[in-house]
VOTORKOL-470150 format. One line per 10 residues: number of its first residue (from 1); their letters; for each residue x, y, z of C-alpha. Coordinates in pm, 1 decimal, decimal comma. Layout:
VOTORKOL-470150
NUM> A> X/Y/Z  ...
***
This chain:
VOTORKOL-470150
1> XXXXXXXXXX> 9318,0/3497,4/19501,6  9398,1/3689,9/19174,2  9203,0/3997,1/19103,9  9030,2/3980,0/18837,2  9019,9/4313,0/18615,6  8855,3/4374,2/18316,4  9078,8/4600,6/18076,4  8825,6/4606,0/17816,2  8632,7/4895,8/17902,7  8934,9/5087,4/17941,3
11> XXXXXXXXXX> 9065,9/4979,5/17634,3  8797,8/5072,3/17453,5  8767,1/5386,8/17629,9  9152,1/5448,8/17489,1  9054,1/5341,1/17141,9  8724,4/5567,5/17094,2  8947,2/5871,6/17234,6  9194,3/5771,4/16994,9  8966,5/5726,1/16686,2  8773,5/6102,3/16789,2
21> XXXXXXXXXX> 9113,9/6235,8/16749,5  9247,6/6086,0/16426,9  8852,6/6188,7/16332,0  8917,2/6548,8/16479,8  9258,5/6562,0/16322,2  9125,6/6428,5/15942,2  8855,8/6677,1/16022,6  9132,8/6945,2/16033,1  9346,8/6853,0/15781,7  9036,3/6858,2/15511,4
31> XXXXXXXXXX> 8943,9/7190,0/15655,8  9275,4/7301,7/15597,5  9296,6/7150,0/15261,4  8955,6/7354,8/15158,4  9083,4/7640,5/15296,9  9422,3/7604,5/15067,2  9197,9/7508,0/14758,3  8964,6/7795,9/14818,5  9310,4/8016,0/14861,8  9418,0/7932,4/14573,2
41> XXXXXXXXXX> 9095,4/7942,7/14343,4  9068,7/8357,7/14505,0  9424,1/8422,9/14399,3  9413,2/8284,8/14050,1  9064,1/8415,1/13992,0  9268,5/8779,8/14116,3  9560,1/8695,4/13853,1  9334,5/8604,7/13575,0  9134,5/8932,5/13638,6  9407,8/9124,4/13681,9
51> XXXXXXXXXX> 9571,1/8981,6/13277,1  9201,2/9060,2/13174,6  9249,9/9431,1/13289,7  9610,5/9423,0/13108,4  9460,6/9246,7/12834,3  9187,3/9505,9/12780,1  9449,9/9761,4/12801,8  9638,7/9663,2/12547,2  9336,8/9642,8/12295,2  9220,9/9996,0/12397,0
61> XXXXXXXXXX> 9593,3/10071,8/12326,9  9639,2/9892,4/11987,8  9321,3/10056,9/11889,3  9442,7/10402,1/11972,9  9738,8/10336,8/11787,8  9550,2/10166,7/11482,3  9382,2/10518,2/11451,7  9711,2/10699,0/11485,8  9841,1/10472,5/11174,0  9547,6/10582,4/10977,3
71> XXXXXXXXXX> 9542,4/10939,2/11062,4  9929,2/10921,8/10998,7  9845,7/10741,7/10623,2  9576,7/10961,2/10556,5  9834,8/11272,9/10637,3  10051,4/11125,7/10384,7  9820,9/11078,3/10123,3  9707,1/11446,0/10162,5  10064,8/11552,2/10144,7  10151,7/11358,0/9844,3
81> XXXXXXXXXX> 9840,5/11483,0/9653,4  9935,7/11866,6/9786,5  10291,4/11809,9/9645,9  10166,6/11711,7/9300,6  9951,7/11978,8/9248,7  10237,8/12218,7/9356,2  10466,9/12072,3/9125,9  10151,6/12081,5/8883,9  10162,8/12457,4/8956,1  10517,9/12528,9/8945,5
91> XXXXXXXXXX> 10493,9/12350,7/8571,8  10255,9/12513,9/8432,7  10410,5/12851,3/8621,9  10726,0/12782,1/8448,0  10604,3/12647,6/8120,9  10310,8/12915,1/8024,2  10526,5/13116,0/7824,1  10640,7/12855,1/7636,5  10265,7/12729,4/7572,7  10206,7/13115,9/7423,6
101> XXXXXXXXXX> 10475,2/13101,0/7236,8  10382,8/12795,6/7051,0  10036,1/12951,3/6980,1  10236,8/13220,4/6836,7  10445,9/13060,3/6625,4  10124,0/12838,7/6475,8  10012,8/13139,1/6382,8  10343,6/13278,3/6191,1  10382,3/12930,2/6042,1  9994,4/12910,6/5873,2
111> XXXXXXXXXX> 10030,9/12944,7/5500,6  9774,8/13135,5/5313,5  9456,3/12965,8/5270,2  9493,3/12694,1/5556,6  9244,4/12697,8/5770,2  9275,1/12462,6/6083,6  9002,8/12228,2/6215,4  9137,1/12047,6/6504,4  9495,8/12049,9/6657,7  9551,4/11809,4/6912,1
121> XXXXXXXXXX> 9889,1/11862,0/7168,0  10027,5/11555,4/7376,4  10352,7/11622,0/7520,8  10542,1/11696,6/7265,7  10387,6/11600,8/6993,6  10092,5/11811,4/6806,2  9847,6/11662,5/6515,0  9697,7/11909,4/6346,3  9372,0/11869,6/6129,9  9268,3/12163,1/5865,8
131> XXXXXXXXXX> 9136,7/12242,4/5544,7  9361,0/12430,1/5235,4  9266,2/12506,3/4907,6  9543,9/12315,8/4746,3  9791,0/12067,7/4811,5  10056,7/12373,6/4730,4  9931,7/12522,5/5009,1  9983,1/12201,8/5246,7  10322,5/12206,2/5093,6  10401,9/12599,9/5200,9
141> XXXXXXXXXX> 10249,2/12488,1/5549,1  10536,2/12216,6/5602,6  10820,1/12429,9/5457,3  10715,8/12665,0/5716,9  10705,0/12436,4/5984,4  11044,3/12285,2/5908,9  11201,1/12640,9/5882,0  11068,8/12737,7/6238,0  11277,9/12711,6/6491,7  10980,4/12587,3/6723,0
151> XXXXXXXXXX> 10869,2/12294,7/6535,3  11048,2/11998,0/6410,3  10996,4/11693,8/6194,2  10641,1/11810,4/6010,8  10538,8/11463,6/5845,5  10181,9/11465,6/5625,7  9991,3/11193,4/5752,5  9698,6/11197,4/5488,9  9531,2/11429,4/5269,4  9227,3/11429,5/5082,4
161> XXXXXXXXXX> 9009,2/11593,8/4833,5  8737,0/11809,0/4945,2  8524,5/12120,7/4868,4  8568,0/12455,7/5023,1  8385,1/12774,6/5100,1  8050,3/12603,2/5085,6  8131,6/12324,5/4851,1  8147,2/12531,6/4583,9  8574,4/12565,2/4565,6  8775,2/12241,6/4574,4
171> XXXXXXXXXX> 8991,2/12192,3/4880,2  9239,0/11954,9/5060,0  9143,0/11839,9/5375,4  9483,7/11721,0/5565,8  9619,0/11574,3/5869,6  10000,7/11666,3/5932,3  10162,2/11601,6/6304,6  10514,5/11760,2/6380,4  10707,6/11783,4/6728,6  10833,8/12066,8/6956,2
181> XXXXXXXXXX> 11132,3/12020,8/7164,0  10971,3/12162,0/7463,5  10667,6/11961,3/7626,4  10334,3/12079,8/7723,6  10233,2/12066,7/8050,3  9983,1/11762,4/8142,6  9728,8/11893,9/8393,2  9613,6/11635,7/8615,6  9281,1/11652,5/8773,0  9125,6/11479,3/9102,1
***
C-alpha cells in the first residue's frame, strides 16, 4: 500500500515563511530607504543653513564695506574742497599786493574832476562807471590810463550828458572799461 502524504500543509507552511520574509525584508529595505531620505533631507537642510550663514556674512560684509566707500568718498570730497580753499588762500596771499596796487594806480590815473560811481573788476578786465564835468576830462582820464603802465587798452563805451553838483553844472556821465595784465583773484564761497 502507498502512503499517502499530504505535502500541502507543508507547502504552505514553506510559502507563508517565505512570504513573512520577503514581507520582513521589503519591510527593511523601506526602513532603510526612509532612513537614507531622512539622511539626506538633515544634511542638505545643514548645507543650505550653513550657505545662509555665509550668505549673511557676506551682506554684513558688503555693507561694512559700502560704508567704508562712502566714508572714503566723503574723505575725498572734504579734501578736494580743503585744497581749493588753500589754493584760494595762497592766491589771494600772493596776489594782494597786486590788488593794492591797482587801487593805487586808479587813484594816480583819475583826472581832475572825475568822480567814479561804480567800477566793476572781473579777472582782468575792469568797467568803470563815473561822472566828469566835461568830455575833456573823460579824454585826460584815458590818456592817463593808456600811459600807465598798469592798465591797458582804455576803450569809452558810452557817454552821456548830465548835470553835476546838484544839477546845477553840466556833466558827462561815462562808462569806459580797460584791462590789466595781472588778474584779480576770484574768491569762491561754499
Amino acid at each position: 500500500m502507498i502512503a499517502r502524504t499530504n505535502l500541502l500543509p507543508w507547502r504552505q507552511r514553506r510559502r507563508d515563511r517565505q512570504r513573512r520574509a520577503f514581507v520582513a525584508q521589503l519591510c527593511l529595505v523601506f526602513a532603510g530607504a526612509a532612513c537614507l531620505v531622512v539622511l539626506a533631507v538633515v544634511l542638505l537642510d545643514g548645507r543650505v543653513d550653513m550657505q545662509d550663514a555665509r550668505n549673511r556674512f557676506l551682506i554684513a560684509s558688503i555693507g561694512e564695506l559700502e560704508r567704508a566707500a562712502d566714508e572714503i568718498e566723503t574723505i575725498r570730497r572734504r579734501t578736494e574742497e580743503t585744497l581749493g580753499r588753500v589754493q584760494t588762500l595762497s592766491s589771494l596771499r600772493r596776489d594782494r599786493t597786486s590788488t593794492v596796487r591797482i587801487f593805487e594806480e586808479l587813484a594816480r590815473t583819475i583826472a581832475p574832476g572825475i568822480h567814479y560811481t561804480s567800477l566793476v573788476m572781473r579777472g582782468t578786465h575792469i568797467t568803470a562807471q563815473g561822472i566828469a564835468r566835461s568830455n575833456n576830462d573823460v579824454s585826460a582820464l584815458m590818456r592817463s590810463l593808456q600811459e600807465s603802465e598798469r592798465f591797458e587798452a582804455p576803450r569809452l563805451k558810452g557817454i552821456e550828458e548830465a548835470r553835476g553838483n546838484g544839477g546845477t553844472e553840466p556833466a558827462a556821465a561815462f562808462e569806459l572799461a580797460f584791462s590789466t595784465p595781472v588778474p584779480f583773484p576770484q574768491v569762491h564761497g561754499r
